[in-house]
C-alpha positions in Angstrom: 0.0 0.0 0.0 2.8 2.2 0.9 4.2 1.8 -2.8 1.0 2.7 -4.4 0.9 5.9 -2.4 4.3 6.9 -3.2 3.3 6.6 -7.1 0.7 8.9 -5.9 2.8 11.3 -4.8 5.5 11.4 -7.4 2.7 11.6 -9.7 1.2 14.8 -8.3 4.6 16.3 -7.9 5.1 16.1 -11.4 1.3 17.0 -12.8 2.4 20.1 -10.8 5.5 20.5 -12.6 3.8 20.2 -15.6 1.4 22.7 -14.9 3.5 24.9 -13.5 5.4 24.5 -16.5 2.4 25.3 -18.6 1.1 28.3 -16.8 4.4 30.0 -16.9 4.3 29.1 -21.2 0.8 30.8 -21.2 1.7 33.8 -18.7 4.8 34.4 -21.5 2.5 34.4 -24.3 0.2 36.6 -22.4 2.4 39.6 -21.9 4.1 39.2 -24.8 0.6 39.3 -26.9 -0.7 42.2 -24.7 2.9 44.1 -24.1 3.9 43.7 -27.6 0.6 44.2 -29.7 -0.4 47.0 -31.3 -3.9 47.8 -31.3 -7.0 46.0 -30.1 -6.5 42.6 -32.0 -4.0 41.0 -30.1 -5.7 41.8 -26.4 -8.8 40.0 -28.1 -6.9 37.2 -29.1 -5.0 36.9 -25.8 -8.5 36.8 -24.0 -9.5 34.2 -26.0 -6.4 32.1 -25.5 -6.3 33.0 -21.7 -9.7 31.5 -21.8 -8.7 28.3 -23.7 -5.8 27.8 -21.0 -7.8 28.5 -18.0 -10.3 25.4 -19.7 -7.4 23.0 -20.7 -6.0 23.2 -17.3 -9.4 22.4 -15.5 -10.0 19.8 -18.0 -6.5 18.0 -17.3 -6.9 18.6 -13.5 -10.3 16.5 -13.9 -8.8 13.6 -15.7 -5.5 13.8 -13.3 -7.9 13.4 -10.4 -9.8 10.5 -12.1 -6.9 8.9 -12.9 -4.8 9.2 -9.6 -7.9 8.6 -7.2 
């Protein structure tokens, strides 16, 4: 039993790496889209994609949890 929760653990340690990983890909592309764009196109398009992360990461946080537990 002890094995099976230490796969549990390592697990989570890395899903949060990923995500971490993930999160700090999106924040880049975030400022760079808002900092960098010129005009109101690329604030749209950085909602939209700030959006699509915020899904993907609840979506993979459901699965993870299905998975694990």
């Amino acid at each position: 039993m002890d094995q099976i929760q230490g796969i549990q653990t390592y697990a989570g340690i890395v899903y949060l790496f990923i995500m971490f990983v993930f999160w700090l890909a999106a924040f880049v592309i975030l400022y760079h889209l808002i900092r960098f764009g010129v005009g109101n196109e690329p604030k749209k398009v950085s909602a939209i994609f700030l959006g699509g992360s915020i899904l993907i990461s609840i979506i993979t946080t459901l699965f993870f949890a299905q998975i694990i537990f």
